[in-house]
ROGU-774689 format. One record per residue (C-alpha): x negated, y negated, z; residue in one letter. Coordinates in steps of 0.1 Angstrom, whole numbers, padded with zeros to 4 digits, always signed. Each point is the difference from the previous one (the first is absolute). Example, Ala and Ser with C-alpha at 12.3 -4.5 7.8 and 13.67 -1.06 7.14 Angstrom:
BEGIN
-0123+0045+0078A
-0014-0034-0007S
***
This chain:
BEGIN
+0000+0000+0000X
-0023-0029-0014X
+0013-0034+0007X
-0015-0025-0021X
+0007-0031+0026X
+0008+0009+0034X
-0027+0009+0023X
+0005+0021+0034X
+0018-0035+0016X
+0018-0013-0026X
-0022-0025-0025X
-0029-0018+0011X
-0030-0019-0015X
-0015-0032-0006X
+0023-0031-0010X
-0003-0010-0036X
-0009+0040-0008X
+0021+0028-0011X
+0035-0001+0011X
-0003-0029+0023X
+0002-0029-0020X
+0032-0024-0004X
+0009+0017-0037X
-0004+0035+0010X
+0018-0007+0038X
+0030-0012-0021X
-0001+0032-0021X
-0001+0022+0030X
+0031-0018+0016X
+0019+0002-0031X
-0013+0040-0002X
+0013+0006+0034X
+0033-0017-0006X
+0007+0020-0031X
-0003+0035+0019X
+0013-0011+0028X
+0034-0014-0022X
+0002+0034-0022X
+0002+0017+0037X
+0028-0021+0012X
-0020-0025+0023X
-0001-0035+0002X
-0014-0019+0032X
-0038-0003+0005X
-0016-0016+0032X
-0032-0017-0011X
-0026-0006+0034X
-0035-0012-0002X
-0036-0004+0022X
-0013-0034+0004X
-0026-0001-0034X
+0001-0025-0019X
+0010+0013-0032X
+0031+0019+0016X
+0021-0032-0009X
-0010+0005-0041X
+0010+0040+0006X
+0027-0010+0016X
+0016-0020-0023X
-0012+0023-0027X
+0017+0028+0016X
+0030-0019+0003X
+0000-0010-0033X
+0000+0036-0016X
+0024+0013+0025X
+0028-0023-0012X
-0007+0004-0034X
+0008+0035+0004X
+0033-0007+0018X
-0016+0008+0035X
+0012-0025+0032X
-0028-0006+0021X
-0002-0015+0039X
-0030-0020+0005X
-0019+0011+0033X
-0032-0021+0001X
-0030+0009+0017X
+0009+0030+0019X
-0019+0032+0012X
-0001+0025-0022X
+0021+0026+0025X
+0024-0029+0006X
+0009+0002-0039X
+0005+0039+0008X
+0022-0006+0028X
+0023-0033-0017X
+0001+0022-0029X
+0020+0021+0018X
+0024-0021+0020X
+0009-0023-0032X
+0011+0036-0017X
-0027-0011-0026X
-0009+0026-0029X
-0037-0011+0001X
-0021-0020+0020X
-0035-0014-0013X
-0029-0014+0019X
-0026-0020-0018X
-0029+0003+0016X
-0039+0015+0002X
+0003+0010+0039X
-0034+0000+0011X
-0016-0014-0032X
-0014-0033-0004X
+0021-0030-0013X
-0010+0007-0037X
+0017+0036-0001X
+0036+0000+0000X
+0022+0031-0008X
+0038+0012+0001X
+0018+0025+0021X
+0031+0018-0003X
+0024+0016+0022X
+0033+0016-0007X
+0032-0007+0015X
-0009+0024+0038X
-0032-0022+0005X
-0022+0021-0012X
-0026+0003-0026X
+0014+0001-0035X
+0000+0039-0019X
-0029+0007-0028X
+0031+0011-0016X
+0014-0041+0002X
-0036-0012-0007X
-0003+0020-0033X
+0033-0015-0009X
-0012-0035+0008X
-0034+0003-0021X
+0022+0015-0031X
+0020-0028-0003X
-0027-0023+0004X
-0016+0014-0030X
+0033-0007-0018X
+0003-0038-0021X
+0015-0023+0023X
+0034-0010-0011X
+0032-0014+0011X
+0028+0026+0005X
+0030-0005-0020X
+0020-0001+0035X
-0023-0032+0003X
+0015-0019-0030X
+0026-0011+0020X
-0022-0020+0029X
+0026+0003+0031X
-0021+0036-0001X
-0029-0010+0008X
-0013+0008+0038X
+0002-0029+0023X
-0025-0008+0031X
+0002-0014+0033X
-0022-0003+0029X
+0004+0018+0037X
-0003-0028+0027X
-0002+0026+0030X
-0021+0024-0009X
-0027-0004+0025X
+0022+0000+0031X
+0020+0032-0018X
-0037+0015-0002X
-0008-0010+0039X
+0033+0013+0011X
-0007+0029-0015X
-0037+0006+0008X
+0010-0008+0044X
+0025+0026-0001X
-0023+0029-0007X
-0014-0005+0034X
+0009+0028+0018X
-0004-0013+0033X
+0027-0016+0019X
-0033-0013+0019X
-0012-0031-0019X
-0039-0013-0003X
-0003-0024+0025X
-0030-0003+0012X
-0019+0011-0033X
-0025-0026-0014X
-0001+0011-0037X
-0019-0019-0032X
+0016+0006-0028X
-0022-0004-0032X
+0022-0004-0035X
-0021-0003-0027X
+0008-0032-0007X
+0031+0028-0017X
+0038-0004+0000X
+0004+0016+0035X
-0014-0037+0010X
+0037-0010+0010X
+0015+0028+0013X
-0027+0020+0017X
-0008-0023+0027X
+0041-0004+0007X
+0006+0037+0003X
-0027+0005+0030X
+0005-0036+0011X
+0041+0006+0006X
-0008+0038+0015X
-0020-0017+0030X
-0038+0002-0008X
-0021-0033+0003X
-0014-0003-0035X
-0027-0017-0012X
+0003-0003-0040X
-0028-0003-0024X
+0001+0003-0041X
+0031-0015-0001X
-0008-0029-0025X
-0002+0009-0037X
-0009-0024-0026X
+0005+0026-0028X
-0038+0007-0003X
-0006+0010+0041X
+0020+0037-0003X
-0021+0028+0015X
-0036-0023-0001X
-0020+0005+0031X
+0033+0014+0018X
+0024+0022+0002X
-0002+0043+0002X
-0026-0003-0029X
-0024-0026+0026X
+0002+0009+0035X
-0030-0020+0012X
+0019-0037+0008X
+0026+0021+0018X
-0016+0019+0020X
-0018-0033+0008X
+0033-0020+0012X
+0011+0032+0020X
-0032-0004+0021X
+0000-0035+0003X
+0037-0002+0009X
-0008+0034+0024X
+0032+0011-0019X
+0015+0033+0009X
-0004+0009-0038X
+0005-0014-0037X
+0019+0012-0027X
-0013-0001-0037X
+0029-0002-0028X
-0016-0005-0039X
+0010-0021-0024X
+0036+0018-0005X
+0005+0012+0034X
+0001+0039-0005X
-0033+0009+0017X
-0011-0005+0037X
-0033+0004+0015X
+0001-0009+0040X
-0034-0011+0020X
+0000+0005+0040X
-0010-0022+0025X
-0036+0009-0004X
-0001-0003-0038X
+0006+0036-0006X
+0012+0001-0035X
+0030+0028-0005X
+0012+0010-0037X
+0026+0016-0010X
-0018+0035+0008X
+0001-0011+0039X
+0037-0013-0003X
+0014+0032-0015X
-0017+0021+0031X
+0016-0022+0022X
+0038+0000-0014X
-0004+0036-0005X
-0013+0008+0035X
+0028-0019+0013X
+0034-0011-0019X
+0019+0029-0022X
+0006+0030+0027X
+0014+0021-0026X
-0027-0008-0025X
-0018+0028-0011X
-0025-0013-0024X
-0016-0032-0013X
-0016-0011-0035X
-0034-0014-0005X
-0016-0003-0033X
-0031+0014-0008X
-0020-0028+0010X
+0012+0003+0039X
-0026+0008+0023X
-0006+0039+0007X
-0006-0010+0038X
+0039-0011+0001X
+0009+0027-0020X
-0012+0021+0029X
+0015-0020+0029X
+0034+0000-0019X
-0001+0040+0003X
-0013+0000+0033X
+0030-0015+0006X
+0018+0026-0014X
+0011-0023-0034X
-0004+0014-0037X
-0017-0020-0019X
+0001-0002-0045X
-0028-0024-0016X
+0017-0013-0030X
-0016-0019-0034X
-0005-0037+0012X
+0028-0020-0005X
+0024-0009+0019X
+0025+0015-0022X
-0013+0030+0001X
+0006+0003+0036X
+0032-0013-0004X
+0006+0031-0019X
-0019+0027+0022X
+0019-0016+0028X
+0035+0002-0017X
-0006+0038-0015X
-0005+0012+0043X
+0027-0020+0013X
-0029-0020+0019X
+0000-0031+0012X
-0034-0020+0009X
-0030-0002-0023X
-0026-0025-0006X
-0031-0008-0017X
-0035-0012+0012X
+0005-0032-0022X
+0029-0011+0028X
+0030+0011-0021X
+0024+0020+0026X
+0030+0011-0006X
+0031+0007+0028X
+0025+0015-0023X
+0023-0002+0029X
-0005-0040+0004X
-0005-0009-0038X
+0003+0016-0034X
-0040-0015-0007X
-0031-0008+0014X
+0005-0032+0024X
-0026-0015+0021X
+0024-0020+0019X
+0020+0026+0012X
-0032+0027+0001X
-0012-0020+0028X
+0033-0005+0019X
-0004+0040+0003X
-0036-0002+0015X
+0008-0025+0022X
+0031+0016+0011X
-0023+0028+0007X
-0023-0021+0023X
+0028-0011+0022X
+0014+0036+0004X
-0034+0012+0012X
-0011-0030+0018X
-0032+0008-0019X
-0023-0022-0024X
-0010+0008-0037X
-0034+0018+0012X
+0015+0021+0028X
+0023+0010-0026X
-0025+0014-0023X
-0018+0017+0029X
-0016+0036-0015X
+0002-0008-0033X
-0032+0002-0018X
-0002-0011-0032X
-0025+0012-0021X
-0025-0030-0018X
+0011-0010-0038X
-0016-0018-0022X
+0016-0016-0030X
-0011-0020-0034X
+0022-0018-0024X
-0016+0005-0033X
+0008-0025-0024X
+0004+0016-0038X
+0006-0008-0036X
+0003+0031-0011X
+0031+0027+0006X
-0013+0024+0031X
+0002+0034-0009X
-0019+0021+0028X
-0006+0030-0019X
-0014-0016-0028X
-0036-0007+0017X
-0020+0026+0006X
-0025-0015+0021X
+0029-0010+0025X
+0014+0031+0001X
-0030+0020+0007X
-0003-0024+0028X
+0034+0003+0016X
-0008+0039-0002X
-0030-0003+0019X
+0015-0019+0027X
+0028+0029+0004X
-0025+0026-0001X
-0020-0019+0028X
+0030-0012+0020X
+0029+0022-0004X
+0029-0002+0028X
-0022-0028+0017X
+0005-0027-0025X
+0018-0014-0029X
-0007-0022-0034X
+0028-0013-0014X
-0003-0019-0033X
+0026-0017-0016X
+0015-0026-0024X
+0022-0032+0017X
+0032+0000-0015X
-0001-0039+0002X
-0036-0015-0005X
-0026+0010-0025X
-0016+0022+0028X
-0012+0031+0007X
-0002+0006+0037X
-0025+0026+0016X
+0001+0010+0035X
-0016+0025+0020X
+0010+0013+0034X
-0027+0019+0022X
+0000+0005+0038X
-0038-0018-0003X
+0000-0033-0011X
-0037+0001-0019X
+0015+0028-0024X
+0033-0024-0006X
-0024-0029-0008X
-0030+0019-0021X
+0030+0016-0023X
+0022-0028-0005X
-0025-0019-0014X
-0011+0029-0024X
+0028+0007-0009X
+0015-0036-0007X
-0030-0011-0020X
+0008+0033-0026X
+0033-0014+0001X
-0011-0030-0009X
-0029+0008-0028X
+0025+0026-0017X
+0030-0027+0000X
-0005-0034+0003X
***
């Protein structure tokens, strides 16, 4: 099933390249209306980040859209799980995000989902891409112009987001007494995130919360933990919370600085939310040292491909419910129908005050084992079997290491990447092979 457009997250890449210029944006709007009309649908909710070229997309979008007969509500800068949610509740067929999540402000992208909240089918993304191969044209519904779609913009959309985001705390026990930072990418969760923990009791001290359109995701944010875990010393916080640029991935720092990824979150919603759970999904980048605690603790656990999609679907083929990636994205199929950084951290925390214990004494016994990993920037299309020299080497390693280590190498679904990492319970064999093995990455591909 080769798609010719959409990546593993929707579509993603530089502005003014491939799909994501003004013309092409238009096209794909139109594209989208068209399959959505020949199935009977008609209302799109449109939500962005806070980039500065999401206003052109967004009127681009809006543009094709109505061409094609399609009504569209207007959302504004929104996170991209608040688009998931509002999709819902408006009875929408579609809801798109435009945004680049953790990219810089010169990537943008487009993301889909279908009416449930949730990521659209392969099936629906096939359909898309065929139509936008087809001549643009004006239906002949369309001649008459009362058909054509009509827009209008949601005034309440944040406060329907915070609503919605405060009651997935659990806990009739609020967070008073919690001193959280709360770092937002300079993202679209920079008015709403700081209301939801604000109106749930915790002290908050805000920082990222000022885009300019260029500022999303630089020096800040999950991507750039260093100024956070800075103003959590300096205000002796109790802990900060890292959204990126679109709001579906949280990293969380302790009071000492103690970084914890999405890895270290999963452990602790598994070890103690979901009673009846009986498994969890990592991906095949989560650490083997909490793939061990999580059975230790009695919890199957499935690596899936990396993705958050695809542990969307390993989680929806067990009847699961909790799954996450190291990157931060965590998904509580229970709480939302995507990953959500917002209302990932609501569970943690709502952990915290059932225990009475902090982020480190949750994470007591668990030893994770050292990683290294190297983002290899290519021009060429990665194809690991196709070099010789690398393989031999990857051999090597699993003849030398086997059932005490791992390689993974693989291709990013939405950068021109290849990332290698190597996982060893001694840290001089993670950082001797990484940078072998990244540097025949790199001479074979870039």
């Amino acid at each position: 099933m080769n798609k010719k457009y959409f990546g593993t997250d929707g579509i993603r890449c530089r502005v003014g390249q491939g799909l994501m210029t003004p013309d092409q944006v238009l096209k794909l709007g139109w594209a989208t209306g068209r399959v959505l009309k020949a199935r009977g649908a008609s209302k799109v909710l449109i939500g962005k980040d806070t980039r500065i070229s999401g206003y052109m997309f967004e009127s681009a979008l809006e543009a094709g859209l109505i061409y094609a007969g399609v009504d569209v509500l207007l959302l504004g800068p929104m996170p991209t799980p608040a688009v998931a949610y509002l999709t819902r509740t408006f009875h929408a067929d579609i809801g798109i995000v435009i945004s680049a999540s953790h990219n810089p402000h010169y990537d943008n992208g487009i993301k889909f989902f279908n009416e449930s909240g949730l990521k659209i089918s392969d099936e629906m993304e096939l359909a898309i891409e065929a139509a936008f191969d087809e001549p643009m044209l004006i239906d002949s519904q369309l001649d008459e112009l009362a058909a054509l779609g009509r827009a209008q913009r949601v005034s309440d959309a944040p406060g329907r987001y915070i609503e919605y985001c405060k009651s997935t705390y659990p806990l009739s026990e609020k967070l008073d007494g919690l001193h959280l930072v709360i770092d937002c990418a300079h993202g679209a969760t920079y008015h709403v995130a700081p209301h939801v923990f604000e109106e749930l009791g915790a002290k908050v001290t805000t920082m990222g919360d000022k885009p300019n359109g260029l500022n999303i995701n630089q020096g800040c944010g999950a991507t750039d933990l260093a100024a956070l875990i800075e103003k959590v010393k300096q205000e002796k916080a109790d802990l900060g919370i890292a959204l990126d640029g679109d709001g579906d991935r949280l990293m969380m720092i302790d009071s000492s600085g103690r970084v914890l990824d999405g890895d270290d979150l999963l452990y602790i919603l598994a070890s103690h939310t979901y009673d009846e759970q009986t498994g969890v999904v990592g991906t095949l980048m989560t650490n083997l040292g909490i793939e061990n605690a999580l059975k230790k603790q009695g919890l199957e656990f499935i690596r899936a491909n990396v993705g958050d999609r695809y542990v969307m679907q390993e989680l929806k083929q067990r009847g699961w419910l909790l799954g996450a990636e190291g990157s931060g994205h965590i998904l509580c199929l229970d709480k939302s129908s995507t990953g959500d950084g917002i209302v990932a951290a609501l569970q943690v925390l709502s952990v915290m005050q059932l225990t009475g214990k902090s982020l480190s004494k949750l994470l007591e016994g668990v030893e994770k084992y050292p990683m290294g990993l190297v983002n290899v920037k290519v021009v060429k299309p990665f194809d690991l079997n196709s070099d010789i020299e690398l393989v031999k080497a990857i051999d090597a390693f699993n003849a030398d290491y086997a059932g005490q280590a791992r390689v993974l190498i693989r291709a990013s679904g939405t950068e021109p990447v290849v990332r290698v990492m190597v996982e060893a319970a001694d840290q001089e064999v993670v950082t001797n092979y990484v940078e072998k093995l990244a540097g025949l990455v790199g001479k074979a591909f870039s």
